[in-house]
C-alpha positions as CSV (number, residue, x, y, z in Angstrom):
1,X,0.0,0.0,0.0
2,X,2.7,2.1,0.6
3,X,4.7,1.9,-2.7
4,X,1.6,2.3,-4.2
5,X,1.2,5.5,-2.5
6,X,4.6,6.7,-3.0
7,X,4.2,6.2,-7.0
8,X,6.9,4.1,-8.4
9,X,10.2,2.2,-7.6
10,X,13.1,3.9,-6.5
11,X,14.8,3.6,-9.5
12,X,12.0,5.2,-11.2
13,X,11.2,7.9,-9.6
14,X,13.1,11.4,-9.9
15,X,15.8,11.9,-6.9
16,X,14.5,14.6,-4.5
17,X,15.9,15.7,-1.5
18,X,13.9,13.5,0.3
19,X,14.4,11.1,-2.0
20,X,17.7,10.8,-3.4
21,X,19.2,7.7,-5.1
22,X,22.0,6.5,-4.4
23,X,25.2,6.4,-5.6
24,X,25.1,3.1,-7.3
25,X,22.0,4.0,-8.9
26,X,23.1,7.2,-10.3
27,X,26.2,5.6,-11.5
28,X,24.5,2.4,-13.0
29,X,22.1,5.0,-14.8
30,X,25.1,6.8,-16.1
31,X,26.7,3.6,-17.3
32,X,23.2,3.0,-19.5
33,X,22.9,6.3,-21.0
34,X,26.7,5.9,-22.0
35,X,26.4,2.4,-23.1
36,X,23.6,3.5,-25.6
37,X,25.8,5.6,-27.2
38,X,27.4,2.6,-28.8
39,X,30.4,2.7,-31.2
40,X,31.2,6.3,-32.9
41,X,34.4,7.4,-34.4
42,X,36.8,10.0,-32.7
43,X,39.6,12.1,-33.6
44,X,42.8,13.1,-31.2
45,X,46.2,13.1,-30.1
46,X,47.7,10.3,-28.6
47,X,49.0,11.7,-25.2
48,X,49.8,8.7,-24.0
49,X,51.0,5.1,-24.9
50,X,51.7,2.4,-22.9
51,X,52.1,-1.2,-23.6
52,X,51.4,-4.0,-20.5
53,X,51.0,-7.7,-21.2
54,X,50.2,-6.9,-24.6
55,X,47.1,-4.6,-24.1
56,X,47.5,-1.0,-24.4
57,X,46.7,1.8,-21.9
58,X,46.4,5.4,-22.9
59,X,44.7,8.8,-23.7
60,X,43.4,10.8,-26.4
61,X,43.3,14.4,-26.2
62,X,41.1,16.9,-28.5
63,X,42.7,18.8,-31.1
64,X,41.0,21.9,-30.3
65,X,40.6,21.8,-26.8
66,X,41.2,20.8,-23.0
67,X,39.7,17.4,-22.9
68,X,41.3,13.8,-22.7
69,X,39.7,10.9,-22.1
70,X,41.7,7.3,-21.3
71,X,41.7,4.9,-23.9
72,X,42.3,0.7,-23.8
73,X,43.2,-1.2,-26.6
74,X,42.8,-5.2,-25.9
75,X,45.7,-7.3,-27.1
76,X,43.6,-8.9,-29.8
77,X,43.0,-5.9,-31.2
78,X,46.4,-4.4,-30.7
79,X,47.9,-7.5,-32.9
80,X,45.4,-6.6,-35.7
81,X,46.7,-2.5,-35.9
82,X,48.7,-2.3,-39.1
83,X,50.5,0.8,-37.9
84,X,52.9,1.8,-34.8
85,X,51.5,4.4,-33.1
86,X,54.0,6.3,-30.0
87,X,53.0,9.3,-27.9
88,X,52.3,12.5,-30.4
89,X,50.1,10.9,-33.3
90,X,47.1,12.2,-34.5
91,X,44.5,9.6,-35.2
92,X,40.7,8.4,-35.9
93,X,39.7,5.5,-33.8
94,X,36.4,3.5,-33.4
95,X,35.5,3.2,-29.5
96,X,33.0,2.2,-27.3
97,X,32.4,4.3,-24.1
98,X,32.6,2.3,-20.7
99,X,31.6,4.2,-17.6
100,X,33.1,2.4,-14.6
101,X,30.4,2.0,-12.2
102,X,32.5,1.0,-9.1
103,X,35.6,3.6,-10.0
104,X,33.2,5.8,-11.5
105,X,35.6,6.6,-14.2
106,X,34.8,7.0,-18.0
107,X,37.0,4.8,-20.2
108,X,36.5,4.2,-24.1
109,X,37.8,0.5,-25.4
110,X,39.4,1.2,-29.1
111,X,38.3,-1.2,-31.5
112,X,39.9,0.3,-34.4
113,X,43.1,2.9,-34.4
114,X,44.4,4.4,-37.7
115,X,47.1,7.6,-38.6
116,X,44.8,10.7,-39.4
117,X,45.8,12.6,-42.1
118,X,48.0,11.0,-44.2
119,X,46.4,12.8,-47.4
120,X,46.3,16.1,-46.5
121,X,49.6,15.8,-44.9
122,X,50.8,14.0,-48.4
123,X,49.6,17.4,-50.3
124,X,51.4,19.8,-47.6
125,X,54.7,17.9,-47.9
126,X,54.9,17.8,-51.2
127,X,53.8,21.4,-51.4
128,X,56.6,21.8,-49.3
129,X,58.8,20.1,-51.2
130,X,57.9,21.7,-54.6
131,X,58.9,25.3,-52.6
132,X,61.9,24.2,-51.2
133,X,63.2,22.7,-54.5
134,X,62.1,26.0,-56.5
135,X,64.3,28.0,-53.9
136,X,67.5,25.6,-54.8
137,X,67.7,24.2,-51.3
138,X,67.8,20.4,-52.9
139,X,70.9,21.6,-55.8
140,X,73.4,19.5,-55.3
141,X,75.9,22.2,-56.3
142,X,75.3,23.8,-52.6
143,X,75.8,20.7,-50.6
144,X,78.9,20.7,-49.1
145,X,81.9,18.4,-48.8
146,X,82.2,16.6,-45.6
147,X,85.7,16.7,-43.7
148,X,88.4,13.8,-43.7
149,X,88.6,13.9,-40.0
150,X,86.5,15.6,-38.4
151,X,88.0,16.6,-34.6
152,X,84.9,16.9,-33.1
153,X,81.1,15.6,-34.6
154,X,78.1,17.5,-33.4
155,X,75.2,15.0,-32.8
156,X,71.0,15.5,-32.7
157,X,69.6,13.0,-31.3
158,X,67.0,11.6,-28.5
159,X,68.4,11.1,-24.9
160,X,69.4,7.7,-24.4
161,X,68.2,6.9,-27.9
162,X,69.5,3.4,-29.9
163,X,70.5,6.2,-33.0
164,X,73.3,7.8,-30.3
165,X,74.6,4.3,-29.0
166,X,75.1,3.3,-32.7
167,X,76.5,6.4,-34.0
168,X,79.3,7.2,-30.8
169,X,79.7,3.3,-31.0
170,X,80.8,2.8,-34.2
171,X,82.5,6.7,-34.8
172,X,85.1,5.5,-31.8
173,X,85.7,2.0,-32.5
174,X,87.0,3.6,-36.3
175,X,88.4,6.7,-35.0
176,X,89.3,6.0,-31.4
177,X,90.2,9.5,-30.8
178,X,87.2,11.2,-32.6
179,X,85.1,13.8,-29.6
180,X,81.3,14.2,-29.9
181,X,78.9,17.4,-28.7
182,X,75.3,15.9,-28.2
183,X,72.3,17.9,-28.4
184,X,69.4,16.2,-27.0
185,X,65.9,16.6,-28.6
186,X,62.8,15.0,-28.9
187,X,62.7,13.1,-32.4
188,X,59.2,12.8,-32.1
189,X,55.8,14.7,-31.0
190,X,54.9,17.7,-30.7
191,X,57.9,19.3,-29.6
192,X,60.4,17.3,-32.1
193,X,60.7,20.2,-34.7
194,X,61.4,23.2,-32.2
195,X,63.9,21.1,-30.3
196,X,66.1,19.5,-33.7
197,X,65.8,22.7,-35.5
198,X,67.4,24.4,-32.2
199,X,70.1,21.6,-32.0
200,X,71.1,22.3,-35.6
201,X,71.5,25.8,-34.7
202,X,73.2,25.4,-31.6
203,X,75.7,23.3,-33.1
204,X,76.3,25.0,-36.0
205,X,77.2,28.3,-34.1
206,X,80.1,25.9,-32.4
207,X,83.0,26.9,-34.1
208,X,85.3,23.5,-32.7
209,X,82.2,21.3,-34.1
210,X,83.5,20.6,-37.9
211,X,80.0,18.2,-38.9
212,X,76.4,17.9,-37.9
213,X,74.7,14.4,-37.7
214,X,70.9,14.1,-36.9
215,X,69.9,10.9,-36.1
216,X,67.2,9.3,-35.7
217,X,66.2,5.0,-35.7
218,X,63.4,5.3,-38.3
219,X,59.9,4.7,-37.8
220,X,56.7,5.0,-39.6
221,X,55.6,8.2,-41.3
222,X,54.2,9.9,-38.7
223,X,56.8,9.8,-36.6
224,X,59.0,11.3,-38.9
225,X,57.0,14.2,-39.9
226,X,59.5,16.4,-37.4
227,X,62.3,15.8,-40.0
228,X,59.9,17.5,-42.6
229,X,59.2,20.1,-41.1
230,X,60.4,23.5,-42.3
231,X,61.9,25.0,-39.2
232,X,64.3,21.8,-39.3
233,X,64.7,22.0,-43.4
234,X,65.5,25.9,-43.0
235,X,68.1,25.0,-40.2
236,X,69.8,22.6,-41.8
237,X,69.9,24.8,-44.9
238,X,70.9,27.8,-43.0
239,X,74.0,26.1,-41.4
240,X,77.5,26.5,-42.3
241,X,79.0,23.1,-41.4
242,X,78.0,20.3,-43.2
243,X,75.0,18.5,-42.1
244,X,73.9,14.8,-42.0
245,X,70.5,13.5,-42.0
246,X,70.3,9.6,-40.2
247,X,67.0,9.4,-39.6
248,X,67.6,5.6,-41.0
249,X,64.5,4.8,-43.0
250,X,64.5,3.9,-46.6
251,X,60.7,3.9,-47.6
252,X,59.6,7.7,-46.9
253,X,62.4,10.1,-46.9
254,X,62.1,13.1,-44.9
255,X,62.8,16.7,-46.7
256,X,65.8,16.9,-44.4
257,X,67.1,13.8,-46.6
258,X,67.0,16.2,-49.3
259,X,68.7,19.2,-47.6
260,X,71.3,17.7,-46.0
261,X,74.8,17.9,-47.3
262,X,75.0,13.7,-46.9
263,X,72.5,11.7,-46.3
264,X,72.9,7.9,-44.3
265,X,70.8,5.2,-44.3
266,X,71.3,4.4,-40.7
267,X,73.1,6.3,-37.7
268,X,75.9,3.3,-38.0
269,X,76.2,4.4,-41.8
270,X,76.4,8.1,-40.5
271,X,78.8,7.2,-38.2
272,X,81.2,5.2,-41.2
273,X,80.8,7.9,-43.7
274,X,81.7,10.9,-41.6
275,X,84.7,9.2,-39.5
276,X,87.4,7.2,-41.5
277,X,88.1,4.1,-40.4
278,X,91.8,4.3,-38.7
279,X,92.9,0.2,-39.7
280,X,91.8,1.4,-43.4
281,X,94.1,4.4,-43.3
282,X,97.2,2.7,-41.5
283,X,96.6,0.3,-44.0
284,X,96.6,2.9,-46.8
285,X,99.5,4.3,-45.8
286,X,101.4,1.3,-46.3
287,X,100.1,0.6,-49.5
288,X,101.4,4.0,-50.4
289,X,104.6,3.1,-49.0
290,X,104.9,0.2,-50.6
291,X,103.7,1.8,-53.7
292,X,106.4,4.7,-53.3
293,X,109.1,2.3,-52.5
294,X,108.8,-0.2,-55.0
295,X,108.4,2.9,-57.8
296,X,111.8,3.9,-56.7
297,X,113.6,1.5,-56.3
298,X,112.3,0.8,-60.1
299,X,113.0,4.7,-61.3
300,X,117.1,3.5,-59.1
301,X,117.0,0.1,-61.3
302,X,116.0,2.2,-64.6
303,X,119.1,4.6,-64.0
304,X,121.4,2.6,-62.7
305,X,121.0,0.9,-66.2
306,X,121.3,4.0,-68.0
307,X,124.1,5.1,-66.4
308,X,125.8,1.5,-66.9
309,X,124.8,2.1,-70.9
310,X,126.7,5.4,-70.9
311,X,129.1,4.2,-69.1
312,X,129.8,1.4,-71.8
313,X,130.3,3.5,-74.5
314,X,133.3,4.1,-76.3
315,X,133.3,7.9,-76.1
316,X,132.8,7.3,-71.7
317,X,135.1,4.2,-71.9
318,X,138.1,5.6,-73.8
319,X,137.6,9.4,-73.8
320,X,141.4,10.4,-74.9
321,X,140.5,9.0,-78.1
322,X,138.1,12.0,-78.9
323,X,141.2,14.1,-77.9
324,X,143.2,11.9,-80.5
325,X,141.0,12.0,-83.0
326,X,140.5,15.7,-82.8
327,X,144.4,16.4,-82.6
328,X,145.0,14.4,-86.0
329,X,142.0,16.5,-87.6
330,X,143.8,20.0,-85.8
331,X,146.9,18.5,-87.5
332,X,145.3,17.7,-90.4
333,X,143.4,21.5,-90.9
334,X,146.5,23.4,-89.6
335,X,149.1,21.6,-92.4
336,X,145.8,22.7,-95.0
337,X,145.8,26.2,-93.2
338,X,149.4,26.7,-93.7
339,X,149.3,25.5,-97.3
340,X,146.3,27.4,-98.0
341,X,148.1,30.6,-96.5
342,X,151.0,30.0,-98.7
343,X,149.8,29.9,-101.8
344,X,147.8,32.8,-101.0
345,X,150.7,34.5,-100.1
346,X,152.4,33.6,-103.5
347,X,149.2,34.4,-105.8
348,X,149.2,38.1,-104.2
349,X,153.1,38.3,-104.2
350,X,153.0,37.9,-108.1
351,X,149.8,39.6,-108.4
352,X,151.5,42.3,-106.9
353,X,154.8,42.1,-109.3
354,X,152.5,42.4,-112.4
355,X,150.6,44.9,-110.6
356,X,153.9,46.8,-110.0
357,X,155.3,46.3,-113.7
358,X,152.4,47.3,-115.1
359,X,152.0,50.9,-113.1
360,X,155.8,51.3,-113.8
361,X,154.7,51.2,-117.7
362,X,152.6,53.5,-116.9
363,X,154.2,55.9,-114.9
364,X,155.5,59.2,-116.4
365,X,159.2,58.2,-115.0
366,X,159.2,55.7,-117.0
367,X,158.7,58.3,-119.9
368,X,161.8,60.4,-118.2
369,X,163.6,57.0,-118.0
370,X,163.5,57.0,-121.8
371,X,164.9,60.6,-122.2
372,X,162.1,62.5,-122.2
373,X,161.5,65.5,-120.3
374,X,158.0,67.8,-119.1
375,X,158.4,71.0,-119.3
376,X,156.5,73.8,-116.9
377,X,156.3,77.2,-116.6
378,X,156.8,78.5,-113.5
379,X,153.0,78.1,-111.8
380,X,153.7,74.7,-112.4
381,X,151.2,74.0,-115.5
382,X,152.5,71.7,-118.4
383,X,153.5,73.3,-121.4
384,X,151.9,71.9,-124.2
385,X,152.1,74.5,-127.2
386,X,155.2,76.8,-127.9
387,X,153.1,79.5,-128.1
388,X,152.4,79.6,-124.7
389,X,155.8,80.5,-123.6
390,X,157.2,83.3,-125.6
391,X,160.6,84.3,-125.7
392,X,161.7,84.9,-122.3
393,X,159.2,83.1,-120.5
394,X,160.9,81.3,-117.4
395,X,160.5,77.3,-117.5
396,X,161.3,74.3,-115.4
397,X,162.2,71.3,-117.4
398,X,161.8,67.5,-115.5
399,X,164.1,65.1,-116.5
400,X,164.5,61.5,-115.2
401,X,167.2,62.9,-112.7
402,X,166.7,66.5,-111.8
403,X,164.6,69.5,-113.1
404,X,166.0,72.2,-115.0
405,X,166.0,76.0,-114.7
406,X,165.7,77.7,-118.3
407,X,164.1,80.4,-120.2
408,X,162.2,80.2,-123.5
409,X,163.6,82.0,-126.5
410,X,160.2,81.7,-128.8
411,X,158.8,79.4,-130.8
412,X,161.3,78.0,-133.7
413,X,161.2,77.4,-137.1
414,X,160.7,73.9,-137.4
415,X,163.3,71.7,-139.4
416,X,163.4,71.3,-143.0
């Protein structure tokens, strides 16, 4: 009679001061509601991810504002994911809300989990990419070449990370004496751009750090977005020591692959291809040496033999003989020199004589010699015609001995 009068069952009935429900009901009735919801799709950022006995624990956070809820993903669904996902990812994932009536707690169980995005982010990259390319950033003509030994290798990489192990490991057992300068960063998340850009920069502004490694041990696509990202591109491009990208994954290459002055496969790569290997050098070096001394001792061999040919020779071997044969020939042209000379000497001695008998034909002594005489008046001119020195002219008469002193008496009849 009473719960007649009082209307309905508890459960029923609206909670009132004087009748309020308790807790378990409100809860159970708050674990309905949210179970009517069903399945429905979300979108978020993994905040956290944690693996235990094969089942995952974590929470998703909304893109747009303060709100997380906690997430589980049961091991057979886990082992069906065809992705990795780590703390940072943006995805879409099919859940079920669960309200916890004896925690009272609100928990979603993920039945599918997928990377959001992958398109849009596709088209941004390669946006990106087509922009970086156009400002020359990918020429190879820019990158630079990395140094023989570098004395001290700047490293970006994640604290206590596999990538650093490898890279210091295998940089030292080549060059024992090679010195590192880490940067730590997040190389994934959020705050993996800011924090590798910054390490590039950082480093690069070390003037004793001669090379730049950023390493990172690969992963899927999304978690290497960071290494796309423009602030890291622009660093890397913006740096004056030469810059290696590691980020060790061969599928999708990050833009920094594209930037970077060298890029390696793997962080062990990195670490071969920047630091020479110290067994491989000794080793050179003693080729070389071997090479130098064996092409010496054949350039020694080659001369030796020449010099043993030159030796040999009859002109090295019996040198006087070239003095010998010389002094014959000196002989030989001096005799011909003095012949020559003589007979010279002859041919102008008569030439001479003729020359000489024929000027004394010639000469007006010779004239004289024959008892003739010249006759001058007293300015010296010839007297040709006996009209020019009438009677009592002075004259001078030449003879072939002497002159004469006379005087002209006229011009006289010749003879009959």
């Amino acid at each position: 009679m009473a719960e007649s009068e009082s209307g309905s069952a508890p459960g029923n009935s609206p909670a009132t001061r004087e009748s309020p429900w308790p807790v378990g009901l409100m809860s159970e009735k708050i674990a309905a509601w949210v179970d009517r919801l069903g399945q429905v799709w979300v979108e978020g950022e993994v905040t956290q991810w944690q693996v235990r006995g094969g089942h995952v624990y974590g929470k998703l956070k909304d893109l747009g504002q303060d709100a997380t809820v906690s997430f589980t993903v049961w091991r057979s669904v886990a082992q069906r994911l065809s992705s990795e996902f780590a703390q940072g990812d943006r995805v879409i994932a099919l859940v079920k809300p669960n309200f916890w009536v004896k925690g009272g707690s609100l928990t979603v169980q993920v039945f599918d989990l997928s990377h959001v995005g992958l398109g849009e982010l596709l088209e941004r990259l390669e946006r990106l990419r087509r922009q970086l390319q156009s400002e020359g950033l990918f020429d190879p003509a820019r990158k630079r070449t990395l140094p023989f030994l570098p004395g001290k290798i700047g490293l970006v990489t994640g604290r206590d990370s596999d990538a650093e192990k490898d890279v210091v490991r295998n940089a030292t057992l080549r060059w024992p004496g090679v010195q590192f300068k880490i940067h730590y960063a997040a190389v994934q998340g959020d705050r993996a751009a800011t924090e590798v850009a910054a390490g590039i920069e950082a480093l690069d502004q070390d003037p004793t750090v001669d090379v730049i490694i950023v390493a990172r041990g690969g992963g899927d696509f999304q978690n290497l977005l960071p290494f796309s990202d423009e602030r890291v591109v622009r660093a890397a491009a913006a740096a004056t020591t030469p810059v290696v990208s590691a980020i060790g994954h061969e599928a999708d290459r990050p833009l920094l692959d594209e930037v970077a002055d060298l890029r390696a496969s793997t962080p062990t790569d990195a670490a071969k291809r920047v630091v020479p290997d110290v067994g491989e050098e000794l080793a050179g070096i003693d080729q070389a040496r071997a090479r130098m001394s064996s092409r010496l001792g054949q350039l020694l061999s080659y001369e030796t033999d020449r010099i043993s040919q030159l030796r040999g020779r009859p002109v090295l071997r019996t040198p006087e003989r070239i003095v010998d044969e010389r002094a014959e020939e000196l002989v030989r042209w001096i005799a011909r020199g003095t012949e020559l000379a003589d007979r010279a000497i002859v041919d102008r001695s008569r030439s001479l004589t003729d020359l000489r008998a024929r000027l004394t034909s010639l000469s007006p002594q010779a004239t004289l010699e024959r008892g003739y005489g010249i006759v001058q008046l007293a300015h010296g001119a010839v007297l040709r015609d006996a009209g020019d020195a009438p009677a009592g002219t002075p004259i001078r008469i030449s003879l072939a001995a002497g002159k004469l002193a006379a005087v002209s008496e006229g011009s006289a009849s010749p003879s009959p």
